[in-house]
N, C-alpha and C positions, 0 to 999 in steps of 0.2 A: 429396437427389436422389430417393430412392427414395419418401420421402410428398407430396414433387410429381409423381413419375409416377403413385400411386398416386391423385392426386385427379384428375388427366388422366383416370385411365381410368376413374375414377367418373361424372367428369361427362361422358364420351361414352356410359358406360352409361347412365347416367339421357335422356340426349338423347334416342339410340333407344326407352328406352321410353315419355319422350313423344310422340315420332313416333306410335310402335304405335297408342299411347291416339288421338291425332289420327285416325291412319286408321279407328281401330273409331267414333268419333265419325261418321265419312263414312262409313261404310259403313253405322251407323244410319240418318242422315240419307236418305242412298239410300232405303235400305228402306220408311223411311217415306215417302217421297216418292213407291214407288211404289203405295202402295195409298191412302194422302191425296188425291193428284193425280187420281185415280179413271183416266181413260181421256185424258186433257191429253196422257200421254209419249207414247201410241201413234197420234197421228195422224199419218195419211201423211205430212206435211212434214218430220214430225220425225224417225219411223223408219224411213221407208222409203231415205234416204238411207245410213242407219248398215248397215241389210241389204247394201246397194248396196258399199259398202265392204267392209265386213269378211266377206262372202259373195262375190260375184260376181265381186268383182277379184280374189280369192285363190284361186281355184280354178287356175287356170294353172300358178302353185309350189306349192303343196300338190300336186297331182298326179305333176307333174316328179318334186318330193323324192321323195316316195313309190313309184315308178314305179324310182326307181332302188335308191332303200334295197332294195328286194323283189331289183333283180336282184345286188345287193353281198353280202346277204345268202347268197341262190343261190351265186357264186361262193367265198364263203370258207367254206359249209358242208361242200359237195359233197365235196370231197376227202378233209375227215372220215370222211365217212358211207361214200364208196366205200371206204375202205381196209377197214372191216371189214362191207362188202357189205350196207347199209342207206339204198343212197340211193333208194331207192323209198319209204323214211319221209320225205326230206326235206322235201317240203312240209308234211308237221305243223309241224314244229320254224320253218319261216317263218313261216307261215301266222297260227302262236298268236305269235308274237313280233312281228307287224307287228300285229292286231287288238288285243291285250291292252296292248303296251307302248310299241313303235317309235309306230305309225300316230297315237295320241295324240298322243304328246310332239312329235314331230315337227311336225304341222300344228297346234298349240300355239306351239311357240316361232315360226315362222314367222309366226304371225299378232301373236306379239308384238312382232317386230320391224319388221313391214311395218302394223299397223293399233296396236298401241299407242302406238310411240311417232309416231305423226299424230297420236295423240287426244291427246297428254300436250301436242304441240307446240302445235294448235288450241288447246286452252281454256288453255293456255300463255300462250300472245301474247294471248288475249283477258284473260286477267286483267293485263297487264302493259301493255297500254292499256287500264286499267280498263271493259271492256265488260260484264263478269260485275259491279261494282257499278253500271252504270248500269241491269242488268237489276233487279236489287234494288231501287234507288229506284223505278225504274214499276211496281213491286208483282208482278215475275214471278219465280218461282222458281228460279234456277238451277241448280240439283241436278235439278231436273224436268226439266227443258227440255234440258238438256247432257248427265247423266250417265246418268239413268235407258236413256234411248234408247241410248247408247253400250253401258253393259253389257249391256242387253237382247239387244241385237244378238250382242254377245260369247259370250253363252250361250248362244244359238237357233244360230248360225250354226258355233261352233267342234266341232260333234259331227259338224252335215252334213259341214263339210269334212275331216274324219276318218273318215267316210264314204268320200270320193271321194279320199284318202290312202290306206286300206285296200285298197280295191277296185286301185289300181292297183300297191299292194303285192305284194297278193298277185297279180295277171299278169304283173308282172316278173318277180318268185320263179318262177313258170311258165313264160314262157318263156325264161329263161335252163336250167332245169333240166329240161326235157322237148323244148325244140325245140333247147338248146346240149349237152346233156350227154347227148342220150337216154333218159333216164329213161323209162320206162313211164308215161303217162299217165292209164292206169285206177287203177296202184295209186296212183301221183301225187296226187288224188281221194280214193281212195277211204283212205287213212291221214290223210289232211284231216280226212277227216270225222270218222274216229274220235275223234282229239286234238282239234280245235276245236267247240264246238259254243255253244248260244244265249248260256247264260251271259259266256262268254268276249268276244261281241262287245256285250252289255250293260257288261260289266265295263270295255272300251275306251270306251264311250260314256258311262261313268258319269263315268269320271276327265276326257273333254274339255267335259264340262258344267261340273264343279270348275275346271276349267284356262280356261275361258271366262270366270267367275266374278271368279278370281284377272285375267286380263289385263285387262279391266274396270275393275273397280275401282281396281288399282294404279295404271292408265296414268292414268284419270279425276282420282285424287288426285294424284297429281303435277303436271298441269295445276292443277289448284287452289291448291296450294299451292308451285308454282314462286317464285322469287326475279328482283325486277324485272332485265330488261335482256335481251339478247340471249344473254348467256351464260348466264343463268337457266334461258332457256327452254331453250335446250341440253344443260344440266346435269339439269335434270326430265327430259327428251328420255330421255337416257342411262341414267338412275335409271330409270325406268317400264321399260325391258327388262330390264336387269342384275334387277330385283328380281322381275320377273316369271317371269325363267327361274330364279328361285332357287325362288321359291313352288312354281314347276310342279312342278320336280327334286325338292324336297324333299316336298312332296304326293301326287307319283306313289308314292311310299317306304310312306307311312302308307295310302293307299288301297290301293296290293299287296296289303299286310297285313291291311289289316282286310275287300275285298273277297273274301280268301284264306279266310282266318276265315270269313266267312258262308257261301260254299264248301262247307267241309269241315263248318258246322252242318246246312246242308240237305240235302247228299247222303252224309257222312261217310266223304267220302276227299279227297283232293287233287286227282283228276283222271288221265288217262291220264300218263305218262312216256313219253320219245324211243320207248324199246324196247319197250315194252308196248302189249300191245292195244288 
């Protein structure tokens, strides 16, 4: 029993790291495709539509989520910080947790489940009425034409809407804690500024370019390499989020750290604290 479960788990490990190898394979191909195909992915037809998608129609939830996390945030701080007579600090302590950490991940996974899994479904169904090899036979590239424009979009688009996640972040965070709680609104401001400053909002914009990257590419492979039938598609469908909010989550982890690390190389400290100046 136990050297049959033992070759079970062998050969699901090995499976996975075939998978891996596949996707690095796509994610080459990508690459190459986008500087081979010279200027092919970026005509209007192609990517102005993906803009269209994965920007314009995601600003609505992206904002909402955002807009509330800032005032959730406010609410379950506050009573912290008043009992030992610091909530005139409180918007630091939002402020840097929606720009640096929340504001990302959040309009991140949202886009992965509202614009990823469309794209895993889309080139999904197209592989499964072989549409993607009859683009092959007429000598067009599919990886160029389908996937390039998709992550394109993913990258360019998932920092703005982190952007416009931030921003309504941190007015929630504001006015639940200055116009619901009273808080002083100059020192509200001005302990902002102290805690949060450029790098912090580069640091949030770094990780949703990564996080753009990852939903891209994972969602786009999965349509590629979905399993015929309707359940297939479905099953890629499901896979392209599950695996994207995994990459995010785990990514966010190793960026922290190593954004943290550059940090403390170029100005050689950590940064302000809750209580500190």
């Amino acid at each position: 029993m136990l050297p049959q479960r033992l070759s079970i788990l062998g050969d699901t490990i090995i499976g996975h790291l075939e998978g891996f190898g596949e996707f690095v394979r796509f994610a080459g191909a990508g690459a190459k495709a986008t500087v081979t195909a010279g200027t092919r992915w970026a005509r209007p037809h192609l990517i102005m539509p993906q803009f269209y998608e994965v920007g314009t129609r995601s600003i609505p939830v992206v904002m909402l989520v955002g807009a509330f996390v800032g005032m959730v945030l406010a609410v379950e701080m506050y009573s912290q910080f008043a009992a030992i007579g610091q909530e005139s600090r409180i918007g630091g302590v939002i402020n840097i947790s929606v720009v640096k950490q929340i504001g990302p991940v959040l309009a991140a996974v949202m886009i992965a489940g509202r614009v990823g899994g469309s794209f895993s479904a889309q080139l999904g169904t197209m592989r499964v009425t072989e549409q993607i090899d009859a683009m092959r036979a007429m000598g067009v590239d599919p990886v160029a034409h389908l996937v390039v424009p998709r992550v394109v979009a993913c990258v360019l688009m998932v920092p703005m809407l982190t952007v416009f996640s931030n921003v309504l972040g941190i007015l929630g965070g504001y006015l639940v804690t200055v116009h619901g709680y009273g808080v002083n609104a100059t020192e509200y401001w001005e302990f902002t500024s102290r805690f949060v400053d450029a790098y912090d909002l580069l640091t949030g914009l770094a990780k949703a370019l990564v996080f753009g990257l990852w939903i891209g590419l994972i969602s786009t492979y999965k349509g590629f390499t979905c399993q015929p039938g309707a359940a297939g598609v479905g099953r890629a469908t499901t896979e392209a989020f599950v695996i994207s909010f995994i990459a995010i989550i785990v990514s966010n982890f190793f960026l922290a750290t190593f954004l943290r690390d550059v940090y403390v190389t170029l100005y050689g400290s950590e940064g302000p604290g809750a209580f500190g100046g």
